[in-house]
C-alpha positions as CSV (number, residue, x, y, z in Angstrom):
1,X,-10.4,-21.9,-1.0
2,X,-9.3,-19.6,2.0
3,X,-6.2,-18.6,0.2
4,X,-8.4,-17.8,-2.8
5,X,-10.7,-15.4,-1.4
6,X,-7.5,-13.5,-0.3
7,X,-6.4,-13.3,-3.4
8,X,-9.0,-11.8,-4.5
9,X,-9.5,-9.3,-2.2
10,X,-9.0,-6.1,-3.3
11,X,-8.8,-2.4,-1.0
12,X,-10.7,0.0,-2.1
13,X,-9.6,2.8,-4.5
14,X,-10.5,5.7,-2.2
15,X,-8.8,3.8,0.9
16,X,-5.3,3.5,-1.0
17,X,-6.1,7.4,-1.9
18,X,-6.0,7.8,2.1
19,X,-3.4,6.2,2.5
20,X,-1.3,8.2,0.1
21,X,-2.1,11.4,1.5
22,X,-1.7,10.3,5.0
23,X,2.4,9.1,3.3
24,X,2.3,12.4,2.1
25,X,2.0,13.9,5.8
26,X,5.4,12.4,6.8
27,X,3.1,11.4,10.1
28,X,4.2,8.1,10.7
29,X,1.5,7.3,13.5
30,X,-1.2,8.3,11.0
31,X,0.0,6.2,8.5
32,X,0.6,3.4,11.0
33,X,-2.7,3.9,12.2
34,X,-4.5,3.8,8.4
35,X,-2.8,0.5,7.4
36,X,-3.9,-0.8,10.8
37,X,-7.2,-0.6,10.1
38,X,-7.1,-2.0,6.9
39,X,-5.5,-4.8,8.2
40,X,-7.7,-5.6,11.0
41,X,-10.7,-5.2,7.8
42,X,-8.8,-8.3,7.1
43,X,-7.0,-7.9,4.2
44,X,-3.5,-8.7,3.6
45,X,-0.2,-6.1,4.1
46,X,1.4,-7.7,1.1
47,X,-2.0,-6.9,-0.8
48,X,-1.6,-3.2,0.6
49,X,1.7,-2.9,-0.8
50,X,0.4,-4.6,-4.1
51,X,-2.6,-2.0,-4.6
52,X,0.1,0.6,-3.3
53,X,2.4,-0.2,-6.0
54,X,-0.6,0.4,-8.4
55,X,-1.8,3.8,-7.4
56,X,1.4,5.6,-7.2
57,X,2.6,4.1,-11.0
58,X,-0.6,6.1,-12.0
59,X,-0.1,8.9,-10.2
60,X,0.2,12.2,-12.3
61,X,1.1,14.1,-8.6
62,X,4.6,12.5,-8.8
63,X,7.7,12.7,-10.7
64,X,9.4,9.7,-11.9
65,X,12.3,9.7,-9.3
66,X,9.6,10.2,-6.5
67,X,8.1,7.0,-7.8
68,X,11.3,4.7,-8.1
69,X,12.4,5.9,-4.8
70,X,8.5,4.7,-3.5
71,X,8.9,1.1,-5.6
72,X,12.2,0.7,-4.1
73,X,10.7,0.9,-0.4
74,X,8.0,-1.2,-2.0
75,X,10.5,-3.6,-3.3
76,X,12.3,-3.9,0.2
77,X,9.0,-4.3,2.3
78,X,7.5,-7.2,0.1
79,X,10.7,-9.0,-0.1
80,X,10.4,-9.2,3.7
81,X,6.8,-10.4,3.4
82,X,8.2,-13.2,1.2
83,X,10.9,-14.5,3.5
């Protein structure tokens, strides 16, 4: 049932929005900061990454080759999550 509830969990719209524009910075300690909180909210980094994934394949702000180069990082942090 734990795992469930997890699952489920989702990060607000307007938190993921945050996060985006603190990426867009290029402040790493801001961004490290953000997800850190989330986080400690309890929910999930691979659930971040998920929501993440989400947001920027709607995203009218960026151009295609901004977004593969985003799912690639996204790619390479969730495989890590998995191992």
């Amino acid at each position: 049932m734990y795992f469930s509830f997890i699952f489920y969990q989702v990060i607000d719209e307007e938190s993921i929005s945050k996060l985006f524009e603190a990426c867009q910075t290029g402040n790493y300690d801001k961004v490290d900061g953000y997800i850190e909180e989330i986080v400690r909210d309890g929910l999930p980094a691979a659930k971040i990454l998920e929501q993440c994934f989400t947001f920027t394949l709607g995203s009218e702000v960026l151009t295609d080759a901004q977004k593969a180069k985003i799912f690639q990082k996204i790619s390479v942090r969730k495989l890590v999550f998995l191992e």
